[in-house]
C-alpha positions in Angstrom: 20.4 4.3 -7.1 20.8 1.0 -5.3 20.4 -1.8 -7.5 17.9 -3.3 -5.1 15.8 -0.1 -4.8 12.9 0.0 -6.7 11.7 3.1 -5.0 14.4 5.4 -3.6 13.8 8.9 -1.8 17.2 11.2 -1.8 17.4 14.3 0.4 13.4 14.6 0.1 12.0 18.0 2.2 8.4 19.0 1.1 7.5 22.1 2.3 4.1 23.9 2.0 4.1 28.1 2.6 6.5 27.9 6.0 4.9 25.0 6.8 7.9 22.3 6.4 6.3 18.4 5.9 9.5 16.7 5.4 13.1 17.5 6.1 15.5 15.5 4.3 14.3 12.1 3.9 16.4 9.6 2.7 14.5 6.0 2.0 14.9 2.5 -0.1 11.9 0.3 -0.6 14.0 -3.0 -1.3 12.6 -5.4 -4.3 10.6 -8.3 -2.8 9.8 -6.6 0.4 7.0 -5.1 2.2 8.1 -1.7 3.3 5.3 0.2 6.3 5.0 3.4 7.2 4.0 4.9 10.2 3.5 8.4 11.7 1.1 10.4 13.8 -2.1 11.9 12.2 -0.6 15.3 9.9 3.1 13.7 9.9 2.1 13.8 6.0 2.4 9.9 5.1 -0.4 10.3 2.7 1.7 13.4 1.3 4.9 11.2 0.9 3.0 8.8 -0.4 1.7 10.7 -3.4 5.6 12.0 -3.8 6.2 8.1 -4.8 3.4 7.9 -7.2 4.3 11.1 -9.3 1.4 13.2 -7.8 3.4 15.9 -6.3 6.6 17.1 -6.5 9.1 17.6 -3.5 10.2 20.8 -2.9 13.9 19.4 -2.4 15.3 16.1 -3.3 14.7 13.2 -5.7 12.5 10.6 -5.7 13.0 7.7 -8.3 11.1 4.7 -9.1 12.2 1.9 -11.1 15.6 3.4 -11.4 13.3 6.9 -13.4 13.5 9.9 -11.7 9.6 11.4 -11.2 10.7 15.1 -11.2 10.5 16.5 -15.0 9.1 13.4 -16.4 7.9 13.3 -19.5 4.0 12.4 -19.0 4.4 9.5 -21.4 7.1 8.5 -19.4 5.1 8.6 -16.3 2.1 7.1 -17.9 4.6 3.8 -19.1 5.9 4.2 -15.3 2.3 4.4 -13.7 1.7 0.9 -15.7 4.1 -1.3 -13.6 2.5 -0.6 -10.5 -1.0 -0.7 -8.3 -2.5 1.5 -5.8 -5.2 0.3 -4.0 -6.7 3.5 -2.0 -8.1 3.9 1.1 -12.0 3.4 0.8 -11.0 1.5 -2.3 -12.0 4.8 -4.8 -14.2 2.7 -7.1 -16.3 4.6 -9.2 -19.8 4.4 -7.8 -21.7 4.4 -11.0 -19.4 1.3 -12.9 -20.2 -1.8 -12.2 -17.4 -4.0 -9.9 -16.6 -5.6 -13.8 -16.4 -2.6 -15.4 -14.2 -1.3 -12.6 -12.0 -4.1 -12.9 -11.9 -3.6 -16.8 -11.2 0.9 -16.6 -7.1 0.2 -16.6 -7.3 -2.2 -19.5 -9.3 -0.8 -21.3 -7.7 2.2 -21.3 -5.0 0.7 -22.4 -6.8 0.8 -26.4 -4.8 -2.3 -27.3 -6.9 -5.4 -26.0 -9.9 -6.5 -27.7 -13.0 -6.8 -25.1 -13.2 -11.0 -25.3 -9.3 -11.1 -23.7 -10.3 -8.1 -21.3 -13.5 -9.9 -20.4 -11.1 -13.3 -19.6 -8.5 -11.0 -17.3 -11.0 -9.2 -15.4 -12.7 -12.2 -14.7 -8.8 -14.2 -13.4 -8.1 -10.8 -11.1 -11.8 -10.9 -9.7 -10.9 -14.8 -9.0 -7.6 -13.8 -7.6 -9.3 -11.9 -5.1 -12.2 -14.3 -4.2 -14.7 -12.6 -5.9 -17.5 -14.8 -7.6 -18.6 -14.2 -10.9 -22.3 -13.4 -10.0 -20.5 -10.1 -8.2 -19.7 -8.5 -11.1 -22.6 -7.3 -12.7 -23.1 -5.4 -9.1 -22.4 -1.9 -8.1 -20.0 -0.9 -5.6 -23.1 0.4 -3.3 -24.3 -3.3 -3.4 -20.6 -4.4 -1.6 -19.9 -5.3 1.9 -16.9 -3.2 2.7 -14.6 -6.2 2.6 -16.0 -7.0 -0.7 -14.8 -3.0 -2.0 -11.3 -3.6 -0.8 -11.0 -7.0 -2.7 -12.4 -5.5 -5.9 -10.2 -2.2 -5.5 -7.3 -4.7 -5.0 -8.6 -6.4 -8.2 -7.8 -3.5 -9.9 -5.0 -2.3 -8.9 -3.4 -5.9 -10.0 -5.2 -5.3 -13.3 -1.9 -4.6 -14.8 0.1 -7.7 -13.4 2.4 -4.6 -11.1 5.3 -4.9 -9.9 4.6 -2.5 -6.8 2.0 -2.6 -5.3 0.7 0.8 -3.0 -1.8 0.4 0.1 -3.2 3.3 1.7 -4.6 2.2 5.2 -5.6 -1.1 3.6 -7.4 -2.4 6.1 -9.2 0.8 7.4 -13.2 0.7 7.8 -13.0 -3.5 8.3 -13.8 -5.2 11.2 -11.1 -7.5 12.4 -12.7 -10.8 10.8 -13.2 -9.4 7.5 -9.1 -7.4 8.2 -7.6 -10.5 9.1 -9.2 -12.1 5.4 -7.8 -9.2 3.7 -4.4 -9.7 5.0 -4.4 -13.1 4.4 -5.3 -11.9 0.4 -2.8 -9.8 0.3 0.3 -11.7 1.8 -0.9 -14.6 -0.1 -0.8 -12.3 -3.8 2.4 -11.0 -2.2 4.4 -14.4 -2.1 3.0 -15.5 -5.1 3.3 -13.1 -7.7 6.7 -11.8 -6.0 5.3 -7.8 -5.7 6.8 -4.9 -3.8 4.6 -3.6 -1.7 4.9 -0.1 0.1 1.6 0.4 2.6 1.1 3.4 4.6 -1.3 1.7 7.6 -2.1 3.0 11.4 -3.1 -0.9 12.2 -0.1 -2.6 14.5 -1.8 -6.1 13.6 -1.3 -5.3 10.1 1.9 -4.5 10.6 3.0 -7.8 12.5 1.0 -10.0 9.6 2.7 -8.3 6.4 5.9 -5.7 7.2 9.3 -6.6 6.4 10.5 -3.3 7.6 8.7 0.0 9.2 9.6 3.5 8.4 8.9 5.5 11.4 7.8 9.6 10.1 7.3 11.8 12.9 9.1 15.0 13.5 9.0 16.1 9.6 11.7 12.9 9.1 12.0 9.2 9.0 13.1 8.9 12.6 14.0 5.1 12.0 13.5 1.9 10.0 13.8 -1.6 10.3 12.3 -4.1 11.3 9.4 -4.4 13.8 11.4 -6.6 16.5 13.9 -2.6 16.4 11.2 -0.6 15.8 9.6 -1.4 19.2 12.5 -0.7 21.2 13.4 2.1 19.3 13.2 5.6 22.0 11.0 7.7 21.0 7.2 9.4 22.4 5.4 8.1 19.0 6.7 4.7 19.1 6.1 4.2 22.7 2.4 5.9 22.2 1.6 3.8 19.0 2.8 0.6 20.6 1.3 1.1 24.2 -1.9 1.9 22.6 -2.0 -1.8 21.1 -0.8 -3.8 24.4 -3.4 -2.1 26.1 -6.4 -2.0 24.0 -7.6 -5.7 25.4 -5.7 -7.5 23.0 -2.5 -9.8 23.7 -0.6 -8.6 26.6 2.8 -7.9 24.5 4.2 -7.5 20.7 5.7 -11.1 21.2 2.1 -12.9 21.9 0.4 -10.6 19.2 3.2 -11.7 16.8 2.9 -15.6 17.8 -0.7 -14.8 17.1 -0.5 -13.4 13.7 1.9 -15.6 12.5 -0.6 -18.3 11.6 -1.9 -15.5 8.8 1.1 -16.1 6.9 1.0 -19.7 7.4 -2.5 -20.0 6.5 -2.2 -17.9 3.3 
């Protein structure tokens, strides 16, 4: 493994029945960096995802994280692994019937090793870390704005200080003023607390605001990565299709005045 890896896929197929997902998929998600995948709807991002976070196994291949391979690991082992990173899913998976405090608190507390006057104090710094005011979090997660279940879902997914950090469609379900905050959040937690982040997203603007690199999946393999100024020239139908959807959906007439565009994100975060 790479020394700069802190997720590395080897030789990965995942195959279901006949049904073959992925075929030999090689991939490095570099220390520091935000790393995007893309792919058309049953391309199995979700499934590769779940590969990284120890919820499946590949049916060929290796897939290690922080230097541990996943396959055969002990579950004490995975549960010490599981502790250096975050997942934030995509409707936020808070449990309806916990209150957005008591969400915040479930990893720490589960930890049995804190008493509840230093859990109160960290649940109450990640709720502030995500702009969440104290009066929220007595409330339910029925009482939320959608932007408001995304912050606390991101809340606890930093519970644990990670390292990584894993977004499924983060942005999904927001309208783009309440997107464009939740970017901001995120690249903002991103710079300052130095996390890896790996995001699986369909959103091009999220793309341009927080990708270092994209991972193109489409044909059961990782057709291409780099960076988005390759990834748009790169020659292939799901590319051109996922790009020509965004210059013509009303928005900015190219890549190059979306990107101008969303570069004041980063600045402003």
């Amino acid at each position: 493994m790479s020394g700069n890896c802190v997720i590395e896929l080897g030789g990965v197929w995942t195959q279901i029945g006949a049904s073959v997902i992925h075929r030999d998929i090689d991939l490095c998600v570099r220390r520091g960096e935000v790393l995007a995948v893309i792919g058309e709807s049953g391309s199995g991002k979700t499934m590769l995802l779940r590969l990284m976070l120890g919820l499946g196994q590949p049916t060929r291949g290796t897939v290690r994280v922080f230097d541990r391979p996943l396959q055969g690991c002990r579950a004490d082992d995975l549960k010490r692994i599981r502790r250096r990173w975050g997942v934030l899913f995509q409707q936020g998976a808070l449990f309806s019937s916990l209150s957005v405090y008591d969400n915040v608190a479930l990893p720490l507390r589960e930890l049995r090793v804190l008493p509840e006057e230093v859990i109160r104090e960290l649940v109450m710094t990640k709720l502030a870390l995500v702009e969440i005011d104290a009066a929220s979090a007595g409330k339910l997660p029925s009482q939320l704005s959608g932007g408001m279940v995304k912050r606390v879902a991101l809340a606890r997914a930093m519970a644990l200080d990670p390292e990584v950090l894993f977004l499924d469609e983060p942005t999904a379900g927001l309208d783009p003023e309440r997107s464009a905050g939740f970017i901001r959040l995120v690249e903002r937690l991103r710079r300052a607390l130095h996390l890896t982040v790996l995001m699986v997203t369909h959103d091009v603007d999220t793309l341009i605001a927080l990708a270092d690199r994209v991972a193109v999946l489409a044909d059961q393999r990782l057709v291409t990565v780099g960076p988005l100024s390759q990834i748009v020239k790169f020659p292939h139908r799901f590319v051109h299709s996922f790009f020509l959807a965004h210059r013509t959906r009303g928005a900015p007439q190219s890549l190059d005045d979306s990107g101008r565009a969303l570069a004041q994100i980063r600045q402003a975060a």
